[in-house]
C-alpha positions in Angstrom: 42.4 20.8 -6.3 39.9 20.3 -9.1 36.1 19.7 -8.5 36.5 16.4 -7.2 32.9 15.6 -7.6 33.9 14.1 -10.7 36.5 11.7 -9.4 35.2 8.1 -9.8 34.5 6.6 -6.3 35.7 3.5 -5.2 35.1 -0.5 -5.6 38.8 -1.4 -7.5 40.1 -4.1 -5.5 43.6 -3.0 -7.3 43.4 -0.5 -5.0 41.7 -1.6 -1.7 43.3 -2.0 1.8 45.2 -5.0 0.9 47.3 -3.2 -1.6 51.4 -2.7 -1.7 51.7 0.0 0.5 55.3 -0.5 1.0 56.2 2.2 -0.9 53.3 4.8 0.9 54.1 7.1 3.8 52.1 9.4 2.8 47.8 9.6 4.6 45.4 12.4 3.4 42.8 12.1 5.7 39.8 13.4 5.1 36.3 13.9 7.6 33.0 12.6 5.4 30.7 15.8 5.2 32.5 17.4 8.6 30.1 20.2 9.7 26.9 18.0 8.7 27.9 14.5 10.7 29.0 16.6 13.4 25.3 18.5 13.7 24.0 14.7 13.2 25.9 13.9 16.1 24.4 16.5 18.0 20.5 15.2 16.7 20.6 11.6 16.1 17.2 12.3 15.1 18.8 13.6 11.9 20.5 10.8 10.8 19.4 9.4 7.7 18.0 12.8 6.1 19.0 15.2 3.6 21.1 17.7 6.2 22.2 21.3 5.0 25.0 23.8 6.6 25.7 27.3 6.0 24.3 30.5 5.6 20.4 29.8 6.0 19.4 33.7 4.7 18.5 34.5 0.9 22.2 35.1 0.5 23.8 32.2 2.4 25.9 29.5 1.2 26.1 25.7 1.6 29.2 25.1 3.5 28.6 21.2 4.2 25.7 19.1 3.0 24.9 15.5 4.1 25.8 12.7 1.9 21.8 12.6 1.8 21.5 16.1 0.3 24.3 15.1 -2.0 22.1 12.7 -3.7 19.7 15.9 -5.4 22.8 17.7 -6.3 23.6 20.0 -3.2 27.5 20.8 -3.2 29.4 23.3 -0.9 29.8 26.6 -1.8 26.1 26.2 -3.8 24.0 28.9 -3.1 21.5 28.0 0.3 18.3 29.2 -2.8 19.6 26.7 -5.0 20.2 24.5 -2.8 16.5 24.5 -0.8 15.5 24.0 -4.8 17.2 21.0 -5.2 16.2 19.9 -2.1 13.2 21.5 -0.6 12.5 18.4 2.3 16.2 19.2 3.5 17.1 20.4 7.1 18.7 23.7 6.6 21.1 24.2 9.7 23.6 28.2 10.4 27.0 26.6 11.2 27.8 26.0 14.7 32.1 26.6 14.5 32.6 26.0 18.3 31.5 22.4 18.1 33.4 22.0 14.8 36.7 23.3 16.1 35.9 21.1 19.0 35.4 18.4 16.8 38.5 19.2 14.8 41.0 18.9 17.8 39.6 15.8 19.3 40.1 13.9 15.5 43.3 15.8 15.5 44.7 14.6 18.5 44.2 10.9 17.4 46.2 11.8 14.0 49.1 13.4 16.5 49.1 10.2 18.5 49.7 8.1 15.5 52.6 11.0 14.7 53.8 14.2 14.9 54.1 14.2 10.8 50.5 16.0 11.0 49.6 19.0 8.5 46.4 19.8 9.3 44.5 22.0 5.7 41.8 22.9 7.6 39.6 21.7 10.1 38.4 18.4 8.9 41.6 17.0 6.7 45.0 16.5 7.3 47.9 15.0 5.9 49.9 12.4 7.8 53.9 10.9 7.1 53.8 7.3 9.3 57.2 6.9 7.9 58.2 6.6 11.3 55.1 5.2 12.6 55.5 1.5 11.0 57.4 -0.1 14.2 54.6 1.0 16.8 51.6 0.4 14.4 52.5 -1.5 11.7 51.8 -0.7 7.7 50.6 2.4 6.5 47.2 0.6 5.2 46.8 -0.7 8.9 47.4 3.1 10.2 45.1 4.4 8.3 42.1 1.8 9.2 43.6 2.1 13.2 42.9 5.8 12.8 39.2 5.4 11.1 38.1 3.0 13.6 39.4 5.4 16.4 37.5 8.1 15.2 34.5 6.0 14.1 34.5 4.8 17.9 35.8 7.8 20.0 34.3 10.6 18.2 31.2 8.9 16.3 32.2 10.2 12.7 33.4 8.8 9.8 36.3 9.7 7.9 38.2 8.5 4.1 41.5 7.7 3.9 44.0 7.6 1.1 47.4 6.4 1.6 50.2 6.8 -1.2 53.4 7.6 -2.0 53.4 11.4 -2.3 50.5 14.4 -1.0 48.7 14.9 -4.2 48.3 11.5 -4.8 46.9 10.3 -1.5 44.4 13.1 -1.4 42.8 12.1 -4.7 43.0 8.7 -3.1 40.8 10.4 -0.1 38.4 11.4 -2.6 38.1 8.1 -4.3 37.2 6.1 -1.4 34.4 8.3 -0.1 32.6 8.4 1.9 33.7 6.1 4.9 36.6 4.2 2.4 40.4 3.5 2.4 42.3 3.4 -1.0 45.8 2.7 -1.4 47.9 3.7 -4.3 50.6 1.4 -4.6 54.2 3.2 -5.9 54.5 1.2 -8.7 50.7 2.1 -9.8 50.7 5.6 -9.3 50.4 6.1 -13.2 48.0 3.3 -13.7 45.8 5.5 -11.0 46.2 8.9 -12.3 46.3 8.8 -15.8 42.9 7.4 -16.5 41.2 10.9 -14.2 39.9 13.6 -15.9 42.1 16.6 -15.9 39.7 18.6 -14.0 41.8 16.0 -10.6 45.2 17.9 -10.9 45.8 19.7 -8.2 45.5 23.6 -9.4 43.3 22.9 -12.4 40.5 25.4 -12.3 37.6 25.8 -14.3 39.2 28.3 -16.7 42.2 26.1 -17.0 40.5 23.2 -17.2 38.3 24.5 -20.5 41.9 25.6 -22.0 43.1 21.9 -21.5 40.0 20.9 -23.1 40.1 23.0 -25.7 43.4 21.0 -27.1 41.8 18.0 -26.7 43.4 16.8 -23.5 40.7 15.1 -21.4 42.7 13.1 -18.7 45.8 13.3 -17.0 47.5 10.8 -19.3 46.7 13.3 -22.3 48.1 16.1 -20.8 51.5 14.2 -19.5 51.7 13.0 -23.1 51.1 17.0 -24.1 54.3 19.1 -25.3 55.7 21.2 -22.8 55.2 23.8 -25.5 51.6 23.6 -25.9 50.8 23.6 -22.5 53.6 26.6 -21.7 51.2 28.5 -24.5 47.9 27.4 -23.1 49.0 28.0 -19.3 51.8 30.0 -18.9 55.1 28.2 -17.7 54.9 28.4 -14.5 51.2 26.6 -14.9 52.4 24.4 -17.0 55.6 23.1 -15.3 53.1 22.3 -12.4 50.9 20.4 -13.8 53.2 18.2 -15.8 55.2 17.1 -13.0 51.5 15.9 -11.3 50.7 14.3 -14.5 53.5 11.8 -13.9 53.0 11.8 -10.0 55.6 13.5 -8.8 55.1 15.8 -6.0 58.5 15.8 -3.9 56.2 18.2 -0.9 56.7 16.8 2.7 54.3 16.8 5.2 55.0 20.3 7.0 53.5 20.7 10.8 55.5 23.7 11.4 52.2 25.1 9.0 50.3 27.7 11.2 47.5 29.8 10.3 48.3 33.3 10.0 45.2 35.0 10.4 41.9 34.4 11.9 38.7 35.8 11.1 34.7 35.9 10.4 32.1 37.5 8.7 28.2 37.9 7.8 26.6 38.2 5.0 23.2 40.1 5.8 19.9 38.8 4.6 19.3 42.2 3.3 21.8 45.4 3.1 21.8 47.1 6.4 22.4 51.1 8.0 21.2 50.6 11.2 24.5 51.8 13.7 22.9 49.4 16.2 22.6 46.1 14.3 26.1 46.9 12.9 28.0 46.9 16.4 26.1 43.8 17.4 27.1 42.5 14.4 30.6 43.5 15.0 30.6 42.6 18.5 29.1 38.8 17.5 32.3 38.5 14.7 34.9 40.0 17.7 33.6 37.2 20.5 33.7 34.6 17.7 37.5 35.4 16.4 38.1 36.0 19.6 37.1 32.4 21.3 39.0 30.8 18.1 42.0 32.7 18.9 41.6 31.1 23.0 40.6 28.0 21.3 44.3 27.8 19.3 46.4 29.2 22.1 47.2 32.7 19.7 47.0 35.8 20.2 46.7 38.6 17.0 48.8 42.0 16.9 46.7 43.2 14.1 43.0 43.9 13.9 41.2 44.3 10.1 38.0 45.0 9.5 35.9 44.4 5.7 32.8 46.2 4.8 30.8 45.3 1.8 28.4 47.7 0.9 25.4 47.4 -1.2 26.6 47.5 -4.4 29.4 45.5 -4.3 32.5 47.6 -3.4 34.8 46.3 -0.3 36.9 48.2 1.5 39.8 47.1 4.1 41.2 48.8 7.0 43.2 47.8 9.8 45.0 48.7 12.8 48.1 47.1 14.4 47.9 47.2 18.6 50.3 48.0 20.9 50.0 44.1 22.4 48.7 41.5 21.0 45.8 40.2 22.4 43.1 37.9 22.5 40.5 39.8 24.1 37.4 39.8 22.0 36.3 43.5 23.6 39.5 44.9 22.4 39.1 43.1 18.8 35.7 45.2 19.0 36.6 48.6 20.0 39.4 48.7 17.4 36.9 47.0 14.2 34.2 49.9 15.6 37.0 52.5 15.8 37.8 51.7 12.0 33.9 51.6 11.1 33.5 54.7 12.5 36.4 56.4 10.4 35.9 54.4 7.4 32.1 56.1 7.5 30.8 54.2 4.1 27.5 55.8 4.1 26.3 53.2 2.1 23.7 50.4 3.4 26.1 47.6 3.9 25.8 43.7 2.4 28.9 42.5 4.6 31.2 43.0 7.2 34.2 41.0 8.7 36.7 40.9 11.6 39.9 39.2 11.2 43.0 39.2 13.7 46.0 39.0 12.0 49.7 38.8 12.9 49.4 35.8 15.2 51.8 34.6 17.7 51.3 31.7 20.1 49.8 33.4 23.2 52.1 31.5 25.6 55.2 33.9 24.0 53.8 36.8 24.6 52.4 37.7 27.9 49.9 40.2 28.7 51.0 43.7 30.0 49.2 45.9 32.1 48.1 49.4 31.3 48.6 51.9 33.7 45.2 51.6 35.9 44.5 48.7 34.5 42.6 46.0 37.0 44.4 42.7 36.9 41.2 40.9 36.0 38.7 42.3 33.4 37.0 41.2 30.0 40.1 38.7 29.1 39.1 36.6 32.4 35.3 36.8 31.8 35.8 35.7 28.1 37.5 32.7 29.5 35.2 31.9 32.0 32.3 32.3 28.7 34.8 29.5 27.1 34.2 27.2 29.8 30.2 27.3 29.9 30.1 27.3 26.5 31.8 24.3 26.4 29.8 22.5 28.8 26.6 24.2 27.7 27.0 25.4 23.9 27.8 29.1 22.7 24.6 29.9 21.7 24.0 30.3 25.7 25.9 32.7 27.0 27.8 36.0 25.3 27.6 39.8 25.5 23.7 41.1 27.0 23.5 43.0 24.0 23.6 40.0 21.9 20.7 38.3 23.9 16.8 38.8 23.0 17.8 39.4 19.1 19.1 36.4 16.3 22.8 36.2 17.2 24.4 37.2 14.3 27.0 34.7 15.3 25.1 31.6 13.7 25.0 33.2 10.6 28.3 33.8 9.7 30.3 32.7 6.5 33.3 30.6 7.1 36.5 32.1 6.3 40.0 31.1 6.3 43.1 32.4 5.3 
């Protein structure tokens, strides 16, 4: 979607809670500044300051800023320098993805006991059909409060909710009522909604398109569904062009698709400065295996493929990967294969970046584990499953590899990727 910073937010009683909804199956719901509320949750001491995620080294970037932050311009995916500029009093916090995901499936589960119409993007929205839903929980509107105050209560987070006849509409919906809001768009007012937003809200409007757009004069999304297919075919390219005009009039036949899976895992660090040391770059490695790893636990999948990215110091990245016999996973074997490719890739460079991703995934309960030949029945699988538990109870930062203790884990300093 656009940059939805410059939706308007909010306060039109057209569309408030008590709007037609009959028409509306459709809930984008969507966690208020995820990865910040849940550190406040962590530090109630926190709550009411300016609050910073992401990479905290001269290279890092924002991934989640409080709605206190927000207020001196800090936006995800800022650079953490500008950002400490902007807001020099702010708490600057390295992400902490165990208690996120952790996060994520407990506000998850409340969307799946609603219905099993649940598309989750990414970990902190989701859409949601309640088509089916009305009989056991009444309207959509009354869903979508029923499943703020659940997570409000239960999980001590806030989240917005738009509820509206198609996808794209209720996630703009979302974005208007944040933070902590509910907006209905009514079917017969879909138009009356989306016309008056700036281009830049379509759903696959980027920056370059959006200058092209404004180039011939078309400022909202009522200019450009006014716009001759033509002009916009020249401006865009047809398949562009088709898109956008069929959002311009709200139409956006998509259904809400749980079958969606993820079909690769991964992490990576960006170092504070460029590195060559062999020993900081297996610890590295090692941190980014045992963290794809305990995602891969975490979402019940197992990977057949590992890949590895290096980034060296002046900018050129290079990809390898290597397919395993069985999939696994086993955050040692994720290791030895991304050190095995490191090793023959031999950059000889000092490097910026590097990244582990498991790829290929299957659900782990469809493929079992095969033994190797000598292989002891328990090993590192079992002990990475026992390091799940504590860190559960007791937080990841606690417990890992002995050669990741005494040193900064590079595991709280990772960039958060997804597929």
């Amino acid at each position: 979607m656009g940059r939805s910073q410059s939706l308007p937010r909010g306060g039109d009683p057209r569309f408030g809670p008590g709007a037609d909804d009959a028409g509306c199956p459709i809930l984008h719901v969507d966690m208020d500044a995820f990865f910040a509320s849940v550190e406040v949750r962590h530090r109630p001491e926190l709550r009411g300051r300016a609050v910073v995620v992401g990479g905290v080294g001269p290279r890092g970037v924002v991934s989640s800023a409080s709605y206190e932050a927000r207020r001196f311009g800090v936006r995800s995916a800022m650079p953490t320098m500008r950002a400490r500029a902007l807001c020099p009093h702010a708490v600057f916090l390295a992400p902490d993805f165990a208690s996120y995901s952790a996060a994520s499936r407990a506000v998850m589960q409340i969307f799946r006991d609603v219905t099993p119409l649940v598309e989750p993007l990414s970990l902190d929205e989701a859409f949601l059909d309640v088509a089916g839903a009305r009989r056991l929980f009444g309207r959509p509107a009354a869903i979508a409060a029923g499943i703020r105050q659940r997570v409000a209560e239960e999980q001590g987070l806030t989240c917005s909710v738009g509820v509206a006849p198609s996808k794209f509409v209720a996630k703009l919906g979302s974005t208007r009522a944040k933070p902590d809001g509910l907006l209905v768009v009514p079917a017969d007012r879909v138009l009356e909604f989306l016309h008056p937003l700036p281009v830049g809200a379509l759903w696959g409007v980027g920056e370059r398109s959006e200058q092209a757009l404004l180039r011939l004069g078309l400022r909202t999304v009522g200019d450009l569904a006014q716009a001759p297919l033509g002009m916009l075919r020249t401006a865009l390219g047809e398949a562009a062009a088709a898109h956008l005009h069929e959002l311009s009039w709200g139409r956006d036949p998509r259904r809400v698709s749980p079958e969606h899976a993820e079909k690769s895992i991964g992490a990576e660090v960006t170092f504070d400065t460029d590195v060559d040391d062999p020993v900081q770059i297996r610890r590295t490695l090692l941190a980014l295996a045992e963290k794809v790893g305990a995602r891969l636990r975490a979402g019940g999948q197992v990977g057949r493929t590992v890949s590895l990215k290096v980034r060296t110091a002046d900018f050129r990245t290079v990809s390898r990967a290597r397919t395993l016999d069985v999939p696994t996973d086993v955050a040692r074997e994720m290791f030895d294969t991304s050190w095995a490719l490191y090793t023959a890739l031999n950059p000889g460079e000092r490097i910026r970046l590097l990244g582990v991703r498991a790829e290929g995934l299957t659900a782990a309960a469809e493929t079992p584990r095969q033994l190797a030949l000598g292989q002891p029945e328990r090993g590192w699988r079992e002990a990475e499953v026992a390091a799940d538990a504590a860190a559960a109870r007791f937080g990841r930062s606690v417990i890992g590899p002995a050669s990741l203790l005494g040193g900064r884990d590079p595991r709280r300093n990772e960039n958060p990727t997804r597929p």
